[in-house]
C-alpha positions as CSV (number, residue, x, y, z in Angstrom):
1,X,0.0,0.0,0.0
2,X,2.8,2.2,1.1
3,X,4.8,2.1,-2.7
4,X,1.3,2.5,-4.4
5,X,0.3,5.9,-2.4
6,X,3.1,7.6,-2.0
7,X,5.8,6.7,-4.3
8,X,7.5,9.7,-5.2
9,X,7.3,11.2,-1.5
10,X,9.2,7.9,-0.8
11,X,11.7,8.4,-2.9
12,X,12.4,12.0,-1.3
13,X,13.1,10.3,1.9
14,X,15.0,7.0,0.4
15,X,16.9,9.7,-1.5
16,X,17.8,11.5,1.7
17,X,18.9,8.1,3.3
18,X,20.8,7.3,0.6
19,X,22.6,10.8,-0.3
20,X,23.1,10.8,3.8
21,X,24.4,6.7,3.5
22,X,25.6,6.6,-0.4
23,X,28.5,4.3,-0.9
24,X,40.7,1.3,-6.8
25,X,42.7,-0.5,-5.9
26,X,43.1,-3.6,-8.3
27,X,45.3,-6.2,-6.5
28,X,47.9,-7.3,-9.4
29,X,48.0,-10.6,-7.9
30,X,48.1,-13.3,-10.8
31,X,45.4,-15.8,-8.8
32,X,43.3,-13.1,-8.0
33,X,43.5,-11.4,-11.5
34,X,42.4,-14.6,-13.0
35,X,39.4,-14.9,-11.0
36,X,37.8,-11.6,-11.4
37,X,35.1,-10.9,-13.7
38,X,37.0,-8.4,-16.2
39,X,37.0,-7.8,-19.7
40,X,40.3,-7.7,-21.5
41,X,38.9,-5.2,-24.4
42,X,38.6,-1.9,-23.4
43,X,-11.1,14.8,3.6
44,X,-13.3,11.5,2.4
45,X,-15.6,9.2,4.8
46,X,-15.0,6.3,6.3
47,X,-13.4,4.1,8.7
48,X,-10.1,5.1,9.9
49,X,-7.1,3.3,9.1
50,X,-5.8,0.7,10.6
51,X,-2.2,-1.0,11.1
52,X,-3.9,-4.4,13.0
53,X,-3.9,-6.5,9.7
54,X,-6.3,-7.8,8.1
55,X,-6.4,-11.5,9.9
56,X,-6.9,-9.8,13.1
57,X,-10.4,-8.5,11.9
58,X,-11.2,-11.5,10.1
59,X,-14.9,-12.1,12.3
60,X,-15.9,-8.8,11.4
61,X,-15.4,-8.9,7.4
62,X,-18.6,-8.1,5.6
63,X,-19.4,-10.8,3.3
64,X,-21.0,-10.2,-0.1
65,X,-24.3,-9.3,0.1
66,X,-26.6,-12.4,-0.7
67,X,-28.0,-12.7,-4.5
68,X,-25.8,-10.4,-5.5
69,X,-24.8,-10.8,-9.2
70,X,-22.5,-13.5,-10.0
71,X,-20.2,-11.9,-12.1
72,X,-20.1,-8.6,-9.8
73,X,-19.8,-10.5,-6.5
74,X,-16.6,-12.6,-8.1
75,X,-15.4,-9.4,-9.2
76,X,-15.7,-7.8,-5.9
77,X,-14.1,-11.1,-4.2
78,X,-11.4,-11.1,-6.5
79,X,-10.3,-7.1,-5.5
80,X,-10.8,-8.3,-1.8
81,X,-8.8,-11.7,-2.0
82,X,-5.9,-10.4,-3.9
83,X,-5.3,-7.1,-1.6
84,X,-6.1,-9.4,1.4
85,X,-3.1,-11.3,0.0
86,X,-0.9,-8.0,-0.1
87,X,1.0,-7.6,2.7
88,X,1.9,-3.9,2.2
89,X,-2.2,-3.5,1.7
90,X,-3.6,-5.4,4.8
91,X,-1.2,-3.8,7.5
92,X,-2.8,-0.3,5.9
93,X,-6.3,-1.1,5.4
94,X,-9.0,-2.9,7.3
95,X,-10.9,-6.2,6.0
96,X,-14.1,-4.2,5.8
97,X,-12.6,-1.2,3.6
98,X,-11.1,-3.7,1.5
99,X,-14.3,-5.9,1.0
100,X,-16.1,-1.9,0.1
101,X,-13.3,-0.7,-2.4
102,X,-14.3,-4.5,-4.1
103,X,-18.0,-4.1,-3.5
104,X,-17.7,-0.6,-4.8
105,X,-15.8,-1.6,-8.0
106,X,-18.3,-3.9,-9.2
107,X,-21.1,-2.4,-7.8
108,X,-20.3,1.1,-10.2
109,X,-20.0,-1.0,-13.5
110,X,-22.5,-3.7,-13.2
111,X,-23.0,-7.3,-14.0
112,X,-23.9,-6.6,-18.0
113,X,-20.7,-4.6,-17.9
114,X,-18.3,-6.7,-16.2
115,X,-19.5,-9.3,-18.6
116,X,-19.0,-7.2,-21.8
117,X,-15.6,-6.3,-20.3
118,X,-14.3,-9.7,-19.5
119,X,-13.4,-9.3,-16.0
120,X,-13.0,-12.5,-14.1
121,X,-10.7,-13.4,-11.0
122,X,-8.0,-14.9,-12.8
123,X,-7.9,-11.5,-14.9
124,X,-7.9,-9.8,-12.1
125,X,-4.9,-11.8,-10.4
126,X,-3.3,-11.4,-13.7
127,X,-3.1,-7.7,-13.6
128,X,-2.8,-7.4,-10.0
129,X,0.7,-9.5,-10.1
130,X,1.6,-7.5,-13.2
131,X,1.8,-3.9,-11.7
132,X,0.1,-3.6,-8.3
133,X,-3.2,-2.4,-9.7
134,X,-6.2,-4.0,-11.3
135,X,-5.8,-2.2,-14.3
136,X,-9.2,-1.5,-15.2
137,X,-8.8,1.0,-17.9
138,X,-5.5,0.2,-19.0
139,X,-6.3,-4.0,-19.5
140,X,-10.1,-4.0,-19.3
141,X,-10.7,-0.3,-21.1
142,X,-13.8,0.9,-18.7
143,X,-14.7,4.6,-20.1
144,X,-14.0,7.7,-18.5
145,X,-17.6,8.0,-17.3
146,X,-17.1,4.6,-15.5
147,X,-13.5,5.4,-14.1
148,X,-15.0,8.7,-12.3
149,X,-18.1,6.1,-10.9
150,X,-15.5,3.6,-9.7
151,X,-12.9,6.3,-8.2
152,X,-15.9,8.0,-6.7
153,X,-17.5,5.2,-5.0
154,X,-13.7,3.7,-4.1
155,X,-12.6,7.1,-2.2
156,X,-15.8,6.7,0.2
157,X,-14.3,3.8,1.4
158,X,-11.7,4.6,3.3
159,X,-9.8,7.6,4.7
160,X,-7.3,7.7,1.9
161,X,-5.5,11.1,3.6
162,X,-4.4,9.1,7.0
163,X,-3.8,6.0,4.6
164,X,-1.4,8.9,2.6
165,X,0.1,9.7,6.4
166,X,0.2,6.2,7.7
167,X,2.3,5.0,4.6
168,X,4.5,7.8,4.6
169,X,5.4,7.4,8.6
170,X,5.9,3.5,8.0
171,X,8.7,4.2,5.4
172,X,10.7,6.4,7.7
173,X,9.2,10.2,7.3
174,X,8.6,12.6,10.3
175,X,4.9,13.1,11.9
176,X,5.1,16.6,11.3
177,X,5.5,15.9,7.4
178,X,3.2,12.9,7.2
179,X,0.9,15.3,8.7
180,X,1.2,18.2,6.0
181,X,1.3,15.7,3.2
182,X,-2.0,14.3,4.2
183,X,-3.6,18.0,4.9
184,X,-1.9,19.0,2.0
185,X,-2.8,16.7,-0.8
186,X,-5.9,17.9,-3.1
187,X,-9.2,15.9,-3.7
188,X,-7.8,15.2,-7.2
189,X,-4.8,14.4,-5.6
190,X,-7.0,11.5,-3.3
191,X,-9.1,10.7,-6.4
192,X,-5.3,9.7,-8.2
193,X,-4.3,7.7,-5.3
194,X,-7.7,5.3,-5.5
195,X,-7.5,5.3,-9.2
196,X,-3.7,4.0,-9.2
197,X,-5.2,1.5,-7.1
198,X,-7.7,0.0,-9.4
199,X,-7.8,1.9,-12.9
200,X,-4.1,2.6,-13.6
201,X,-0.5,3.2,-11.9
202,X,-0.5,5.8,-14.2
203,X,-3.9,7.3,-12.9
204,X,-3.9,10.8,-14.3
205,X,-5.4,13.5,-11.8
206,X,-7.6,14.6,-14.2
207,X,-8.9,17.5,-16.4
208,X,-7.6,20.8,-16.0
209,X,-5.5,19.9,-13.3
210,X,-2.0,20.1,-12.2
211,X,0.2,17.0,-13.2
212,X,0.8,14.1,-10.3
213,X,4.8,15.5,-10.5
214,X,3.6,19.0,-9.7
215,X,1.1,18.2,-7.1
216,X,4.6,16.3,-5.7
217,X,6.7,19.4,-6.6
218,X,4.3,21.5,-4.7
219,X,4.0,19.3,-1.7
220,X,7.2,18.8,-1.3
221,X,7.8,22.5,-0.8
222,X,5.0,22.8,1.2
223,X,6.2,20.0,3.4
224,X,9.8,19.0,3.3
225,X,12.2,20.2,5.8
226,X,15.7,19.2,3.9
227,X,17.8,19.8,6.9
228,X,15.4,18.4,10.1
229,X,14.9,15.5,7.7
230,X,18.7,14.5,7.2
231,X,19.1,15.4,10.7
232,X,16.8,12.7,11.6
233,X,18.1,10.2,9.7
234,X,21.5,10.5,10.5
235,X,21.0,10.6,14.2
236,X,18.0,7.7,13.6
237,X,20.5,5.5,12.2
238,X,22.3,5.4,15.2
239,X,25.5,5.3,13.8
240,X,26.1,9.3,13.3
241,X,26.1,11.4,16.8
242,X,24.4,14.5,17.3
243,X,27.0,16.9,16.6
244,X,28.2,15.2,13.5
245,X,24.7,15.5,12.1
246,X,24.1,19.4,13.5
247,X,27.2,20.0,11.2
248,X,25.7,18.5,8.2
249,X,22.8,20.1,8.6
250,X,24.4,23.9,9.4
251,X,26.7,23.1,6.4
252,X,23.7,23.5,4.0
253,X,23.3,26.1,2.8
254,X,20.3,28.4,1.5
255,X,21.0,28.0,-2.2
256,X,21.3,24.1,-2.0
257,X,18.0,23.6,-0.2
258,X,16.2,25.7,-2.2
259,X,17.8,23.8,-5.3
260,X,17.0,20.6,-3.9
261,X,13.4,21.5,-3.7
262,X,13.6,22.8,-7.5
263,X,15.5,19.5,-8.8
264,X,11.3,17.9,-7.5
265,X,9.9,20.3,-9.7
266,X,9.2,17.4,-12.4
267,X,11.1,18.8,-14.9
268,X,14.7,18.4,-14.3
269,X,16.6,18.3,-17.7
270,X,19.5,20.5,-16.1
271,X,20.1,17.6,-14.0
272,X,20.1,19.9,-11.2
273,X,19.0,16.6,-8.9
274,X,22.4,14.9,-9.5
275,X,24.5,18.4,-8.5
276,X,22.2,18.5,-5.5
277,X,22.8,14.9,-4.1
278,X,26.4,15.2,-4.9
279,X,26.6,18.5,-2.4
280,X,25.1,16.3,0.0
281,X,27.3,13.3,0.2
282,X,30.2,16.1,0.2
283,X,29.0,17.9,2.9
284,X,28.7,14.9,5.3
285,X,32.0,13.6,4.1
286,X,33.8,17.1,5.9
287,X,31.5,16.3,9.1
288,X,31.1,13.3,9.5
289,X,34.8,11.3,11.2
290,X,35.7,8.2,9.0
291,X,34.2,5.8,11.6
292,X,30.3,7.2,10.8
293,X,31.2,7.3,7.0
294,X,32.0,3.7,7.2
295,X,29.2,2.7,9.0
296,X,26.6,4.5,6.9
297,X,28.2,3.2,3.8
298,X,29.8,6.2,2.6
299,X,33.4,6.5,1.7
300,X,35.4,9.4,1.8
301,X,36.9,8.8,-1.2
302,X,34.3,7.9,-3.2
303,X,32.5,9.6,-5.7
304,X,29.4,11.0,-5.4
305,X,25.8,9.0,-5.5
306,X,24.7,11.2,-8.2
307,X,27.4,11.7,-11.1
308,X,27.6,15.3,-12.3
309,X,25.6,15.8,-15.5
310,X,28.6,16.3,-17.9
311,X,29.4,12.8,-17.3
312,X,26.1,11.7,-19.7
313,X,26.5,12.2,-23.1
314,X,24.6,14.8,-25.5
315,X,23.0,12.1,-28.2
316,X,19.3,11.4,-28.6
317,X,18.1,8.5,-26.5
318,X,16.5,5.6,-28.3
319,X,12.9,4.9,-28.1
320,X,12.2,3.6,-24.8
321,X,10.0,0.4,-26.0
322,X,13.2,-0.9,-27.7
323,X,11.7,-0.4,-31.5
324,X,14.5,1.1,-32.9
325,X,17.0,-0.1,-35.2
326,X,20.0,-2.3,-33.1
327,X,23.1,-0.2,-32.4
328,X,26.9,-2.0,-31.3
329,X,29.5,1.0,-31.4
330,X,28.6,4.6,-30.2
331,X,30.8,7.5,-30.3
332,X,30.6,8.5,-26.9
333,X,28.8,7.9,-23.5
334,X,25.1,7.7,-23.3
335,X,22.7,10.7,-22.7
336,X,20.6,10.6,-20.0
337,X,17.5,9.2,-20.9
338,X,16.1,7.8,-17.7
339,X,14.6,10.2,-14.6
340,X,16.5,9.7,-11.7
341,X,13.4,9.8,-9.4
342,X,11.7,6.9,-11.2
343,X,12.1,3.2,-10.5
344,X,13.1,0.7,-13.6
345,X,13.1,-3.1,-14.0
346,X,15.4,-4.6,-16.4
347,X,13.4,-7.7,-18.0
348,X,15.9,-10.6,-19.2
349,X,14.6,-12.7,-21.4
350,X,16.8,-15.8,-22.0
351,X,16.8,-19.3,-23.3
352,X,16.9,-20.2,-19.6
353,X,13.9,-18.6,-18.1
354,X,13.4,-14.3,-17.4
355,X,15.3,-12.5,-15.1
356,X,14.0,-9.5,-13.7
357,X,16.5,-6.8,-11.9
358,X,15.6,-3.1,-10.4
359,X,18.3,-0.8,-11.3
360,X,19.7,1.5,-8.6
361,X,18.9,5.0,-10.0
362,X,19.4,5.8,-6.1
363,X,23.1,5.3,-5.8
364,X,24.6,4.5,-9.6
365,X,22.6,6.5,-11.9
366,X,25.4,6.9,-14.5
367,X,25.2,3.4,-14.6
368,X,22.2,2.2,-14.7
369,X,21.0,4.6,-17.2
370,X,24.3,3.5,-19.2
371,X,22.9,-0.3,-19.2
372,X,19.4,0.7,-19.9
373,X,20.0,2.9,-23.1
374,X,22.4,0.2,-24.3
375,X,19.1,-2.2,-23.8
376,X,16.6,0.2,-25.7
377,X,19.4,0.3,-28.2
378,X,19.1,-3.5,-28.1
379,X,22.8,-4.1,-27.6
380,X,21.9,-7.2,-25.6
381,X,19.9,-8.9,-27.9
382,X,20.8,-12.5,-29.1
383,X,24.1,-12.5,-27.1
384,X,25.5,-15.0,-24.9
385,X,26.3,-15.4,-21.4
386,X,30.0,-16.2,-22.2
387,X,31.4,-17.3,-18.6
388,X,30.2,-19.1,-15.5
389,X,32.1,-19.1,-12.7
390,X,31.2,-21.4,-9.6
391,X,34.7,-20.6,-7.3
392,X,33.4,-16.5,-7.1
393,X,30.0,-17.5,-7.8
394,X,29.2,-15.4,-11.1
395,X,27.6,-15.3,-14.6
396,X,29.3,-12.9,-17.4
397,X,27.9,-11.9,-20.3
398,X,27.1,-8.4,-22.3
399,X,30.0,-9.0,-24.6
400,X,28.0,-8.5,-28.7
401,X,30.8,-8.3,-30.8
402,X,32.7,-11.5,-29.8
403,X,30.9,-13.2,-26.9
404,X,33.9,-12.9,-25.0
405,X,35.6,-10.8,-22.5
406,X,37.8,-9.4,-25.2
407,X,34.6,-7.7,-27.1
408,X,35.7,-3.7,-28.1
409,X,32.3,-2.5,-26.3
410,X,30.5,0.3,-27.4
411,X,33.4,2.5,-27.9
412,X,33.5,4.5,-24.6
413,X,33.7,4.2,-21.2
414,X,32.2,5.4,-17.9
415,X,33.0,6.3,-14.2
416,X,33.3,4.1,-11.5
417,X,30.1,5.4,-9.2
418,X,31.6,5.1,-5.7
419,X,33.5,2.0,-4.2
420,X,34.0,-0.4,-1.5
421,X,31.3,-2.5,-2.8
422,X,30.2,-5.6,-1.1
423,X,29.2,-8.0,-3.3
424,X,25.8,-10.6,-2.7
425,X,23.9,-13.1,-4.4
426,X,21.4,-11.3,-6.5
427,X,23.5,-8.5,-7.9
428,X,24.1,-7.2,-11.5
429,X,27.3,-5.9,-11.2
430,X,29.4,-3.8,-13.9
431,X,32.9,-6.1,-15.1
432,X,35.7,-3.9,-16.5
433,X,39.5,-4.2,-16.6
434,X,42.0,-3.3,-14.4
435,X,41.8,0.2,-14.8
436,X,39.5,2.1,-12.8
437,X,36.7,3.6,-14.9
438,X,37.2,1.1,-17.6
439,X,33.7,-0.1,-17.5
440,X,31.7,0.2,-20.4
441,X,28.6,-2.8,-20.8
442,X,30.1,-5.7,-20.1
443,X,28.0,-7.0,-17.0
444,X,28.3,-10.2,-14.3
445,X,25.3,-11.5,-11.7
446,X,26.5,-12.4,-8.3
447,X,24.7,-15.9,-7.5
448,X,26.5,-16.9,-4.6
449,X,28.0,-16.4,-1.7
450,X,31.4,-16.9,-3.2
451,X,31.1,-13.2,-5.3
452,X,32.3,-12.2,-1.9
453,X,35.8,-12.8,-2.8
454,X,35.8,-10.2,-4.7
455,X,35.2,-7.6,-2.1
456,X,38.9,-6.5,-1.5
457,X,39.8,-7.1,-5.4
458,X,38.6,-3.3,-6.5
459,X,35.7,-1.7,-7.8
460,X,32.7,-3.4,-9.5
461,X,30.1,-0.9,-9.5
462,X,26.8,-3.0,-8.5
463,X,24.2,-1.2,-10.3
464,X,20.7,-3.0,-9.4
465,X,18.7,-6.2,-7.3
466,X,17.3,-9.3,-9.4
467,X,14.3,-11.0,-7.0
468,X,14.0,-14.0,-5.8
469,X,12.5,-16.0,-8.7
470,X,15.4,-14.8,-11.1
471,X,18.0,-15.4,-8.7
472,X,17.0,-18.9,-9.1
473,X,16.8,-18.9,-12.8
474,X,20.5,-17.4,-12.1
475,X,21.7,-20.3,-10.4
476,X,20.4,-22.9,-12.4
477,X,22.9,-21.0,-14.9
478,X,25.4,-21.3,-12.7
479,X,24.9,-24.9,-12.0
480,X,25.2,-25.7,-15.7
481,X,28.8,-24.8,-15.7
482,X,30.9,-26.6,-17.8
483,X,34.8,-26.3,-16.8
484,X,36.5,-25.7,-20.1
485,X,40.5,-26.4,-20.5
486,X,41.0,-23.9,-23.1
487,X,39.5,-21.3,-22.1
488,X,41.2,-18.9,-19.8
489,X,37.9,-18.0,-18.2
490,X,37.4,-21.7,-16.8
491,X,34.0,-22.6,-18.4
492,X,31.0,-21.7,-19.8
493,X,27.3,-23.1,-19.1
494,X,26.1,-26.0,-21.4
495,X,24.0,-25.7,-23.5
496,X,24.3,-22.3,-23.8
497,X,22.7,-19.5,-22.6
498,X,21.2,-16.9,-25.0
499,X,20.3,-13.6,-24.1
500,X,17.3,-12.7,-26.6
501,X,16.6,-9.6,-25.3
502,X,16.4,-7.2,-22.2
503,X,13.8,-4.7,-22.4
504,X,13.3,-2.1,-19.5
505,X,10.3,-1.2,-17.7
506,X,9.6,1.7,-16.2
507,X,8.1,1.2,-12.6
């Protein structure tokens, strides 16, 4: 519930977390070189909320009301089974405003339409597991009229403002902001929140009205204290004292707050956003001693979470459903072609099963917009994953022009974003040779716990999280390896592995 109602507003206090927590030498040890992954080429009514869980209310849950239609009431059980089922929903919400936002649903469209649309409980588990919302206008097409009648009737169900508060104080903001937010927010504003819900993630506000990134932009200056909110989360963490974190704080200035709160205006082609975080790590890196940097993750030699804009280059970006012609050799880094508050999945599709990974626009935005432009430019496509290695646990691959670690790349290279990375099962990590910002898209999953070997070994900038279900698919890879004699990598899995494609969502 908490990711679907207040995304953005999240992200402003992730962002803080991280730009407050953000974190080459290569050893020219022979063993060592030869096992590290490198590349050798260059105000609504109703109940209030609650946090009890559903199960603990389970007695009271109002059960369809007898006779009702059959279509309707397995609509309106299908809404209240699958958010029941959603952890994030059912510590939010109560059992009985769940069963109402179902009732609700059906109830505004009606058995002859629910027919004519095709909406059935599988559909709706379908679309549910797809994007966190029942997509009722984007998968089932309901009219305008009919999205207004749903939203309407959905918003009477529950108090969607302390829902808006309640999410926002369970993912670490302060009282006093949760509280503004939740005064703050418009009706349209409340309407979108319900609508993302059940119509669309992408529910627009509607007619005539500001944009959801302005009604964020305007909140956010409405409500965000930059310096008591870093405060807090330094001293929170419990790794940063109080005076360490009064100097951070008195060490911003004027200017920077008031550019932080412009880089949330929703339009942020200067990359002011990236400047702004990158102030932010600096200034905690003079106040804080090395002992709080360490513990927070933040190195004091490291560059900065957000990498200044002239590191992007100044090329068009490809069209972001892929549908553009292939490119293998650019003549210069990527421009920036992702926004830096967003979320983004990249989608593996192999001849092994899909892996699905969220890139860290958070902390390596250089580089995981790097990857993701080199996917839209379907660089990936039909390549193999060249080298398995079971003794450091990893997978290599992103290599078109030879399949091998020896592949020219796309004829440029990017900086190392930060270092002293610790590496886990799970990761997709940048390879690159012994140089330091010698990366350029050659790539390696970390699948076990043997990738931590490679902690002390330099920097491998890990650049995003595959889940569970592809971590798996990952070591089935891995456990396919194939030690090979000749090749100076060790092995390979068998059969092969094809990459077909990686295509990158945008959350």
């Amino acid at each position: 519930m908490r990711k679907r109602i207040a995304a953005g507003l999240l992200l402003v206090v992730s962002l803080l977390g991280a730009a407050c927590s953000s974190g080459n030498d290569d050893s020219s040890n022979a063993l060592q070189a030869a096992a590290t992954p490198t590349q050798t080429g260059d105000s609504e009514s109703g109940e209030p909320a609650s946090t009890q869980g559903a199960a603990a209310e389970q007695e009271e849950v109002d059960e369809p009301q007898q006779g009702a239609p059959a279509l309707a009431g397995e609509m309106a059980e299908a809404i209240y089974r699958v958010l029941l089922a959603d952890p994030e929903m059912s510590e939010s919400i109560t059992d009985q405003q769940i069963r109402c936002i179902g009732n609700a649903a059906a109830s505004a469209l009606g058995e002859e339409r629910i027919a004519e649309l095709g909406i059935d409980r599988p559909s709706l588990e379908a679309a549910y597991g797809d994007s966190g919302s029942f997509l009722l206008r984007d998968r089932f097409g309901i009219n305008q009229d009919e999205i207004d009648e749903v939203v309407q009737e959905a918003v009477a169900c529950a108090d969607w403002r302390g829902l808006f508060a309640e999410g926002f104080l369970g993912d670490g903001g302060s009282s006093e902001m949760a509280a503004c937010f939740a005064a703050e927010i418009s009706d349209i504003g409340v309407n979108s929140m319900a609508g993302g819900m059940l119509i669309s993630p992408e529910m627009p506000l509607g007619a005539g009205s500001e944009s959801a990134g302005e009604e964020l932009a305007r909140l956010l200056r409405r409500c965000l204290d930059l310096r008591s909110t870093i405060y807090d989360n330094l001293v929170n963490s419990g790794a940063v004292s109080e005076q360490s974190a009064q100097c951070v704080v008195d060490s911003i200035s004027d200017e920077l707050a008031e550019k932080y709160a412009q880089a949330f205006s929703g339009n942020d082609e200067a990359g002011e956003l990236a400047g702004v975080v990158a102030e932010l790590r600096d200034v905690q890196i003079q106040c804080l001693t090395p002992q709080e940097l360490e513990s927070i993750g933040l190195s004091d030699s490291g560059g900065p979470a957000f990498a200044p804009s002239d590191d992007f280059g100044s090329g068009p970006c490809p069209p972001a459903d892929g549908s553009g012609p292939q490119v293998l050799d650019f003549e210069g880094p990527q421009p920036m072609c992702l926004d830096p508050s967003k979320q983004y999945t990249a989608v593996f599709d192999t001849t092994a099963g899909e892996m699905r990974i969220a890139l860290d626009m958070l902390n390596t935005p250089v580089t995981a917009n790097n990857f993701a432009v080199l996917a839209r430019y379907r660089y990936y496509d039909d390549t193999l994953l060249f080298r398995t290695d079971p003794g450091i646990g990893i997978i290599q691959g992103g290599a078109p022009h030879t399949n091998s670690p020896s592949d020219p790349g796309p004829g440029y290279t990017i900086a190392d974003e930060g270092s002293g990375f610790a590496y886990e099962p799970g990761q997709i990590v940048m390879a690159r040779t012994a140089a330091p910002d010698s990366a350029s898209a050659q790539f390696f999953f970390a699948v076990n716990e043997n990738t931590a070997l490679l902690n002390g070994q330099g920097t491998y900038v890990v650049f995003g999280q595959m889940d569970d279900a592809s971590l798996a698919v990952a070591e089935a890879i891995l456990a396919s390896h194939v030690d090979q004699p000749n090749n100076p990598l060790g092995g390979a899995p068998e059969p092969q592995v094809t990459v077909n494609s990686v295509t990158i969502e945008e959350n």
